[in-house]
C-alpha positions as CSV (number, residue, x, y, z in Angstrom):
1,X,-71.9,125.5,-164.0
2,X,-70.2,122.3,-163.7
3,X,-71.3,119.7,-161.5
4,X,-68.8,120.0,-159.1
5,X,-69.8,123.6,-158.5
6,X,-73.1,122.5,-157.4
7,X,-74.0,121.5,-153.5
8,X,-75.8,118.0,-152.9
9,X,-78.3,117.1,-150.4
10,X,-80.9,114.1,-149.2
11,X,-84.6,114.9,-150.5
12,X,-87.5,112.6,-149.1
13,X,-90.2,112.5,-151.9
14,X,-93.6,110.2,-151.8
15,X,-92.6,107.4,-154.0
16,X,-96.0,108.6,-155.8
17,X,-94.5,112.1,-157.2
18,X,-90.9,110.7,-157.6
19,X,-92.7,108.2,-160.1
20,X,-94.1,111.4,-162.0
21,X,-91.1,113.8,-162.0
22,X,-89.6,110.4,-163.6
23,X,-91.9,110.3,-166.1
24,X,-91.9,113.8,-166.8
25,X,-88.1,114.5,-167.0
26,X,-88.4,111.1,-169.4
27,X,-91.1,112.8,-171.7
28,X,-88.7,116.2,-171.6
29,X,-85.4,114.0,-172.3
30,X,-84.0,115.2,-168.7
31,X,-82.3,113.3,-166.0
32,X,-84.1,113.5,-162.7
33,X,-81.9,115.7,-161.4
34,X,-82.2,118.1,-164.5
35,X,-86.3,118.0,-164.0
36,X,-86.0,119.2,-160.3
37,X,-83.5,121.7,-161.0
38,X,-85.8,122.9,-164.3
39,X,-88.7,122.9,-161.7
40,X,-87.2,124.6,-159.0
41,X,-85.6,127.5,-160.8
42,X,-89.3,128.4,-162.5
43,X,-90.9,128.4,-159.3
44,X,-88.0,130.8,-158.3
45,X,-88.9,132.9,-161.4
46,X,-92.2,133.1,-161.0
47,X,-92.3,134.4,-157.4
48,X,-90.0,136.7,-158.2
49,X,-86.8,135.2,-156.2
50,X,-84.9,134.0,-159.5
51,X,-81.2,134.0,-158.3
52,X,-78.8,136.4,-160.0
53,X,-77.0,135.8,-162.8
54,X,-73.3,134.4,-161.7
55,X,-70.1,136.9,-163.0
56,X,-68.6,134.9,-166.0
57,X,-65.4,132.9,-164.8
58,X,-62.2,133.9,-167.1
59,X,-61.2,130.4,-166.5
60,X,-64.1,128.9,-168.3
61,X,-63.7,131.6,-171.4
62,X,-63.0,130.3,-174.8
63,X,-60.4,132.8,-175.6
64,X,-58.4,130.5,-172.6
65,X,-59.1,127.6,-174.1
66,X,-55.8,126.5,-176.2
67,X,-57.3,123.1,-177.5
């Protein structure tokens, strides 16, 4: 999914736990971003709400890609 496929949006965090996700996307080698995203999406699994898996796009195949 490229980045420009994703939707944005303000999150207010305690300056307290946005220290720590830092930290722990740092100690994973993530961006930020990446951490929230890892996190959210395993919550999702685990209560059983894990979003289905996207059809693949024949734009983004590699037999289209002529480079």
């Amino acid at each position: 999914m490229s980045s420009s496929d994703k939707k944005s949006f303000l999150l207010r965090v305690d300056p307290e736990i946005m220290g720590e996700l830092q930290r722990w996307a740092d100690d994973d080698l993530r961006s930020l971003n990446g951490q929230i995203e890892y996190l959210l999406r395993q919550a999702l699994r685990e209560a059983g709400r894990s979003p289905k898996p996207r059809p693949p796009n024949p734009d983004e195949s590699p037999e289209n890609d002529k480079g």
